[in-house]
PyMOL CGO cylinders between C-alpha atoms (Angstrom):
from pymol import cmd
from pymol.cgo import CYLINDER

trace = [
    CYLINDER, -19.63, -61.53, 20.72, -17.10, -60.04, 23.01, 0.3, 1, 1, 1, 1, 1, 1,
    CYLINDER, -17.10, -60.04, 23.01, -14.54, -59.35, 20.47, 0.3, 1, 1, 1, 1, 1, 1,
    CYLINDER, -14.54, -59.35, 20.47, -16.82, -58.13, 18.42, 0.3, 1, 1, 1, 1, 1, 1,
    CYLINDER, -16.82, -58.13, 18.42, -17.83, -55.33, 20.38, 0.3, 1, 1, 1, 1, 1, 1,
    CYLINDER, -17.83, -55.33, 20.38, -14.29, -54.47, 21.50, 0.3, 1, 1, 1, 1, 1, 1,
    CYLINDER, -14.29, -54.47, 21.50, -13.64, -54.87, 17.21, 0.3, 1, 1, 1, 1, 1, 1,
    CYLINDER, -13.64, -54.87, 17.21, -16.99, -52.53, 16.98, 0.3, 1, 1, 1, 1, 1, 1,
    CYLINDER, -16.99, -52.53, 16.98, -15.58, -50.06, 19.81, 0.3, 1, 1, 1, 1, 1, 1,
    CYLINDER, -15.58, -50.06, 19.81, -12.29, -49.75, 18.36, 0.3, 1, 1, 1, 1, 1, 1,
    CYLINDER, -12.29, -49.75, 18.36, -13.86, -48.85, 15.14, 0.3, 1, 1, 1, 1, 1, 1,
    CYLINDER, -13.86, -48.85, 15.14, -15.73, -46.17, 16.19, 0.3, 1, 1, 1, 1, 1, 1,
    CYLINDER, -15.73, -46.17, 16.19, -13.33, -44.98, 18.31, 0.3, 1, 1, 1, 1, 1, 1,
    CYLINDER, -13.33, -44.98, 18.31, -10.95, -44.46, 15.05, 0.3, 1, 1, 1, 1, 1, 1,
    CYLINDER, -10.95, -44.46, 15.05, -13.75, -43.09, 13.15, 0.3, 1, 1, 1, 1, 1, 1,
    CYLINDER, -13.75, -43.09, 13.15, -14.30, -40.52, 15.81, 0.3, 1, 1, 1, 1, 1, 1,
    CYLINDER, -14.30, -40.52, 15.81, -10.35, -39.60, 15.32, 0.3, 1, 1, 1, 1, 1, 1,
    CYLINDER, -10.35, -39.60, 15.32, -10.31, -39.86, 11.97, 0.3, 1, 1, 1, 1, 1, 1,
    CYLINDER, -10.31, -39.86, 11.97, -13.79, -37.25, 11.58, 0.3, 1, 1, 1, 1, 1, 1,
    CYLINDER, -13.79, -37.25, 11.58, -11.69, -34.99, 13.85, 0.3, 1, 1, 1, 1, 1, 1,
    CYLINDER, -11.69, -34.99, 13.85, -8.37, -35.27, 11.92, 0.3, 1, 1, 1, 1, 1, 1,
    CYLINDER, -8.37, -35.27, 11.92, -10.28, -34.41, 8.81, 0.3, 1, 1, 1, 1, 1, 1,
    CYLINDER, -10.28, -34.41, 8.81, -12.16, -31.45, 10.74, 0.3, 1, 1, 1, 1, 1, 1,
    CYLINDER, -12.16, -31.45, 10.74, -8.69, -29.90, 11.65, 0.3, 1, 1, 1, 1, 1, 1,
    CYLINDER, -8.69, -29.90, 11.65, -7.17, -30.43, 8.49, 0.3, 1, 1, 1, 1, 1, 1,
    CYLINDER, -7.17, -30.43, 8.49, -10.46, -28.70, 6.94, 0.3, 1, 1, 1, 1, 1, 1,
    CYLINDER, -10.46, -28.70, 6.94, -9.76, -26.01, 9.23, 0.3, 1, 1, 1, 1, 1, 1,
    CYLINDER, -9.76, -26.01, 9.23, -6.38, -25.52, 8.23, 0.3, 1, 1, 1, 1, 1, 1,
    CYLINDER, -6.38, -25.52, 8.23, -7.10, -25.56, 5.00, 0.3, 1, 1, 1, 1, 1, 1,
    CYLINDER, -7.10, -25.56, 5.00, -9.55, -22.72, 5.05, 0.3, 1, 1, 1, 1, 1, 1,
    CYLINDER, -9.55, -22.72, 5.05, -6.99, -21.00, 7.73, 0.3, 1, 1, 1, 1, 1, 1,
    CYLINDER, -6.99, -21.00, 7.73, -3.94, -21.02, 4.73, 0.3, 1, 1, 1, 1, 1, 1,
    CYLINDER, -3.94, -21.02, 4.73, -6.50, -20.15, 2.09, 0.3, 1, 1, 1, 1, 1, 1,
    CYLINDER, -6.50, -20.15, 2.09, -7.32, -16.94, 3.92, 0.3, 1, 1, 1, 1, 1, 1,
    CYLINDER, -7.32, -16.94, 3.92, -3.79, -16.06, 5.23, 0.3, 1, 1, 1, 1, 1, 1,
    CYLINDER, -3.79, -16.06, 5.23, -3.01, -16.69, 1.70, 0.3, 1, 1, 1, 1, 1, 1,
    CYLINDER, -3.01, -16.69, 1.70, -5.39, -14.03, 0.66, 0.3, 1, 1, 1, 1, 1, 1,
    CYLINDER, -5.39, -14.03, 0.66, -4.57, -11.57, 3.44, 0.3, 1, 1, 1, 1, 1, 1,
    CYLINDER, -4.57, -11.57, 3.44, -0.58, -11.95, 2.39, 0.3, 1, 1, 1, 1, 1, 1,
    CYLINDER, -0.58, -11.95, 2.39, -1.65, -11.07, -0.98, 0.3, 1, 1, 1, 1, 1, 1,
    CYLINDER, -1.65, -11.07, -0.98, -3.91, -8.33, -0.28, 0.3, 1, 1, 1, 1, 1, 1,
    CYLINDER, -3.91, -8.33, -0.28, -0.95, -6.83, 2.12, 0.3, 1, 1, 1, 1, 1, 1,
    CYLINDER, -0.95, -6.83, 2.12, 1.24, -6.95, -0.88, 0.3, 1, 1, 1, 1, 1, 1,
    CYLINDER, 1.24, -6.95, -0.88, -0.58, -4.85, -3.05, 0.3, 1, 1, 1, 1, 1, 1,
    CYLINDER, -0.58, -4.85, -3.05, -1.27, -2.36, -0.58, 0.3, 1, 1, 1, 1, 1, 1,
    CYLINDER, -1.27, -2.36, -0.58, 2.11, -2.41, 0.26, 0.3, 1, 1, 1, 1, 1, 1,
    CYLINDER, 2.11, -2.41, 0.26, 3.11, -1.82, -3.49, 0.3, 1, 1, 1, 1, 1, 1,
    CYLINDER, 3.11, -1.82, -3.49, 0.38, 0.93, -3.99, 0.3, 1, 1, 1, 1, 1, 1,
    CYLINDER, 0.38, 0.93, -3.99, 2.11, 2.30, -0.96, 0.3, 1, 1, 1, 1, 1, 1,
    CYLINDER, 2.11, 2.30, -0.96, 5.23, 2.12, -2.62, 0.3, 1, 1, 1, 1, 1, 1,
    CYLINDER, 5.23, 2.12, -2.62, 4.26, 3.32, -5.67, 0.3, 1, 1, 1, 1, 1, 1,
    CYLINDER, 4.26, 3.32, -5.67, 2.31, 6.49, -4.03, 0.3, 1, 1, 1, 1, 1, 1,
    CYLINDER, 2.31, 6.49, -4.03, 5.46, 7.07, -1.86, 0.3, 1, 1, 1, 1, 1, 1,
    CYLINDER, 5.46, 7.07, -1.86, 7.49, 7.40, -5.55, 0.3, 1, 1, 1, 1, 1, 1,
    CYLINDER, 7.49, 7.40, -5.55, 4.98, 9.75, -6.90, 0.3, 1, 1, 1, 1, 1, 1,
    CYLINDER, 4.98, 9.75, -6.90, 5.17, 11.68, -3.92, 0.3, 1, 1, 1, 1, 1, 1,
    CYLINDER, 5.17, 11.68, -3.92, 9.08, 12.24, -3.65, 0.3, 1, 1, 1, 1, 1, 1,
    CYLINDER, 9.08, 12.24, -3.65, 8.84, 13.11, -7.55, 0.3, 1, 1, 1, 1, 1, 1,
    CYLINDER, 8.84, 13.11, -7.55, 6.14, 15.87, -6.97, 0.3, 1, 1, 1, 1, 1, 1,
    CYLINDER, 6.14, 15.87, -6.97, 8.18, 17.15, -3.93, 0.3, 1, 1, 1, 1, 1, 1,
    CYLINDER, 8.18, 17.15, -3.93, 10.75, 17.39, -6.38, 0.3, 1, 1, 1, 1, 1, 1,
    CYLINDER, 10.75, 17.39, -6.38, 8.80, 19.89, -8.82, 0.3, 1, 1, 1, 1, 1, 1,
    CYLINDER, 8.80, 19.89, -8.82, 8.08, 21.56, -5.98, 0.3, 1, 1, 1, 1, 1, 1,
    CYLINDER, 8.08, 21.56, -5.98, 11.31, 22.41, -4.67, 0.3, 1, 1, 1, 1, 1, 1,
    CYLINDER, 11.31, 22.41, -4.67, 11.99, 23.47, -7.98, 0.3, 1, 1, 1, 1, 1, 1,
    CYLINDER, 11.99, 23.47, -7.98, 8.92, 25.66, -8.34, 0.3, 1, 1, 1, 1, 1, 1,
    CYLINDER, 8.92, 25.66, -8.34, 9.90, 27.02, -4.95, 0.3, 1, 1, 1, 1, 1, 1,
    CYLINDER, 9.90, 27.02, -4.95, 12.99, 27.73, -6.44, 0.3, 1, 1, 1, 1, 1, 1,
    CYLINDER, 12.99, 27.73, -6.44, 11.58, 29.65, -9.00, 0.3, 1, 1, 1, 1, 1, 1,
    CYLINDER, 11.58, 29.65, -9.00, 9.30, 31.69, -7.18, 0.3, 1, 1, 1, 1, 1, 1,
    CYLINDER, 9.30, 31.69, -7.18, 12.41, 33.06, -5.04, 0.3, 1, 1, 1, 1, 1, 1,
    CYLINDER, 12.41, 33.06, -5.04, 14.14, 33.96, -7.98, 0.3, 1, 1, 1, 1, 1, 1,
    CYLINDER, 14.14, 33.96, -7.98, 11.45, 35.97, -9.44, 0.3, 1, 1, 1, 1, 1, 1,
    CYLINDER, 11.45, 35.97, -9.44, 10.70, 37.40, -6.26, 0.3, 1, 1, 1, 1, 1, 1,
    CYLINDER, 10.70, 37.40, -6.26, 14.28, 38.73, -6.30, 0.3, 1, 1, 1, 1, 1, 1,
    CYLINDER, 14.28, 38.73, -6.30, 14.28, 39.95, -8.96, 0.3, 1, 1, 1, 1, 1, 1,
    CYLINDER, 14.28, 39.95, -8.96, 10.94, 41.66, -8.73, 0.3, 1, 1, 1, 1, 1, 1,
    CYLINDER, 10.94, 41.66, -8.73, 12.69, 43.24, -5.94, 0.3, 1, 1, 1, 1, 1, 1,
    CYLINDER, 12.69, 43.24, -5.94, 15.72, 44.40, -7.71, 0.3, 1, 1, 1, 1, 1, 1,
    CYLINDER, 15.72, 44.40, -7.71, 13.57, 46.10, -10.36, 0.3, 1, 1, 1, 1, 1, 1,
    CYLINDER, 13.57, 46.10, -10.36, 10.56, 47.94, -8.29, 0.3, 1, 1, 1, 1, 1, 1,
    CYLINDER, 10.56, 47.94, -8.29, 13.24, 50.63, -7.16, 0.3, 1, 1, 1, 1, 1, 1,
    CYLINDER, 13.24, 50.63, -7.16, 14.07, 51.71, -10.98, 0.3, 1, 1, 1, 1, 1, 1,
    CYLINDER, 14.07, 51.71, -10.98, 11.09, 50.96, -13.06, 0.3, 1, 1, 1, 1, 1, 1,
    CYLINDER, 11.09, 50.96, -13.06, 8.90, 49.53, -11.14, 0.3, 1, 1, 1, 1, 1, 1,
    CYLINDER, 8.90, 49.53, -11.14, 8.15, 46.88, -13.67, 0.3, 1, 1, 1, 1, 1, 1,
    CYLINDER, 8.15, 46.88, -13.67, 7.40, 43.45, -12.39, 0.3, 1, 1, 1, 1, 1, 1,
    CYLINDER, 7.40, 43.45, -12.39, 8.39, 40.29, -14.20, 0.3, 1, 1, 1, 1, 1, 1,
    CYLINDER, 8.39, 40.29, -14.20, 5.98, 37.58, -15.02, 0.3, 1, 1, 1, 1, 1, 1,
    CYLINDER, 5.98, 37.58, -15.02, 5.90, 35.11, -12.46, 0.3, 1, 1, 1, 1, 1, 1,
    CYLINDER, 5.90, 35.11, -12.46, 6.99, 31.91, -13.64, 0.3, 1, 1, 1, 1, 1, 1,
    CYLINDER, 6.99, 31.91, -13.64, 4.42, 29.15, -14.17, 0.3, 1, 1, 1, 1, 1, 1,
    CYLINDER, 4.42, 29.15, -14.17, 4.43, 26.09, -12.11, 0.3, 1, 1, 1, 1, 1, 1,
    CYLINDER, 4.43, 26.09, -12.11, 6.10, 22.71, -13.63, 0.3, 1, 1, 1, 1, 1, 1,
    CYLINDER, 6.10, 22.71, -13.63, 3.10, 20.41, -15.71, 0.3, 1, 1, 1, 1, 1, 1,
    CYLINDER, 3.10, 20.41, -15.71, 3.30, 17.56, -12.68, 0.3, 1, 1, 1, 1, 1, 1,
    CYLINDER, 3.30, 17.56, -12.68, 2.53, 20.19, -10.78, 0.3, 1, 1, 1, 1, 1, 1,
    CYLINDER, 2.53, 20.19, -10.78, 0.42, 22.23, -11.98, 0.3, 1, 1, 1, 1, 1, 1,
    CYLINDER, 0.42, 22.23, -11.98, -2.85, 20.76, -12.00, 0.3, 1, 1, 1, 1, 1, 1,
    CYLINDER, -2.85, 20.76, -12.00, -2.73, 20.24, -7.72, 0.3, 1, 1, 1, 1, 1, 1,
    CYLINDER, -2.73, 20.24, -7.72, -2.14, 24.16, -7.46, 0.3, 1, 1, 1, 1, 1, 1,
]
cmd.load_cgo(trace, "trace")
């Protein structure tokens, strides 16, 4: 009868480790599933970023070159008002552009 509650004890004393094994591994689980999810979530924001960054420098671009543009006519609208005091048309801003103006 001895032995068989040392046998008995031992059991339960496994089962005990085993239910908190499983419990930690469950955990862990669930911990990589949502790190998993976070990681990809990250990455798309970070290409969005990316991809907004892009857009960005390529607007800047038609900006400069706008900019550009509008100093040019500017001097010349300058070297004209003296003689015939005749403006130029101002030049119209490039199509990326155009519709954040």
């Amino acid at each position: 009868a001895l032995i068989g509650q040392v046998v008995s004890k031992i059991s339960q004393r496994e089962t005990a480790r085993l239910s908190v094994l499983e419990a930690t591994v469950t955990a862990l689980q669930e911990r990589v599933r949502s790190l998993e999810s976070s990681l990809r979530d990250s990455e798309s924001a970070y290409r969005q970023t990316v991809d907004a960054l892009r857009e960005a420098e390529r607007l800047g671009w038609h900006a400069l070159e706008y900019g550009r543009a509008w100093r040019s006519w500017y001097q010349d609208a300058v070297d004209d008002l003296p003689g015939g005091l005749v403006l130029p048309e101002p030049p119209s801003p490039p199509d990326p552009i155009a519709d954040r103006l």
